[in-house]
C-alpha atoms as one frame of an Amber mdcrd trajectory, in Angstrom:
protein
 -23.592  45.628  13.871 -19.788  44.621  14.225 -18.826  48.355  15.387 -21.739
  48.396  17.692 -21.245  44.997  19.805 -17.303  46.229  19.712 -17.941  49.695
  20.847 -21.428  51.395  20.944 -20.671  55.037  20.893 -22.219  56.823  17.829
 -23.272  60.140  16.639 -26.794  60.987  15.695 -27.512  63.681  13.456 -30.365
  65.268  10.933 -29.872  64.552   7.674 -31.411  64.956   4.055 -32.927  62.048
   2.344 -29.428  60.931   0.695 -27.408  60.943   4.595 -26.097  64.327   4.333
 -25.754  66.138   7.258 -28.136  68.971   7.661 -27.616  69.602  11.187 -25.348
  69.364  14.098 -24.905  65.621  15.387 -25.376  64.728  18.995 -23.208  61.428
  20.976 -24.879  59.008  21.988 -24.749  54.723  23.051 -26.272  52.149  20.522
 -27.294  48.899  21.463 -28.513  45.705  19.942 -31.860  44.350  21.274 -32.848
  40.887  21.637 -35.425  39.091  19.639 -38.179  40.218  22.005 -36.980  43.627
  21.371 -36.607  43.279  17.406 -40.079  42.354  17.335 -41.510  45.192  19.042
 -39.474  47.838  16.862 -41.334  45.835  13.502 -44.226  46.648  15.174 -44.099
  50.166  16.322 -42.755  50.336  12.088 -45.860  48.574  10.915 -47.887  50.957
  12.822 -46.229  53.779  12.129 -45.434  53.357   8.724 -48.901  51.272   7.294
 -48.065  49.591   4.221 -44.689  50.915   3.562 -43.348  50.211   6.840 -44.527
  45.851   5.890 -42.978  46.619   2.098 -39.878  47.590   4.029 -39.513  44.770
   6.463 -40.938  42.221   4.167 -38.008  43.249   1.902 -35.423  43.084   5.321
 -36.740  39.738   5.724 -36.236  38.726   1.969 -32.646  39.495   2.159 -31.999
  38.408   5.485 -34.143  35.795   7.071 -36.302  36.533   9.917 -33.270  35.965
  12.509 -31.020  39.082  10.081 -33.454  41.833  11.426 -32.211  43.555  14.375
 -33.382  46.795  16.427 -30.709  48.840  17.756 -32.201  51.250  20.928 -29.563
  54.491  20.998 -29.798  56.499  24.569 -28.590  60.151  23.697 -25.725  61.246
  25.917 -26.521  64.771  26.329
């Protein structure tokens, strides 16, 4: 979250279930949403993902309070 308030450039890329690169990556602009925002990525997640997309936030929220979850939006710069 540091590198992305500082500067929001990243590269976005498929990759295997362990992060390895199995494809090539694409640049692209991160940025941090607001709360409003947050709250509609944990939905479109609950949705999406049924009970393992609640396991996963409920565990987020565990080790980071409600206010520690954050969405990030990335725009691809192709």
């Amino acid at each position: 979250m540091k590198r992305i308030r500082r500067d929001g450039t990243v590269l976005v890329g498929p990759c295997d279930v362990r992060g390895r690169l199995t494809g090539d990556q694409v640049p692209g602009h991160a940025t941090i949403l607001d709360a409003a925002g947050s709250g509609h990525v944990k939905e479109l997640l609950r949705q999406k993902y049924g009970v393992w997309g609640r396991i996963t936030l409920w565990g987020s929220k565990i080790r980071r309070g409600e206010e520690g979850t954050l969405g990030i939006r990335i725009t691809l710069t192709v």
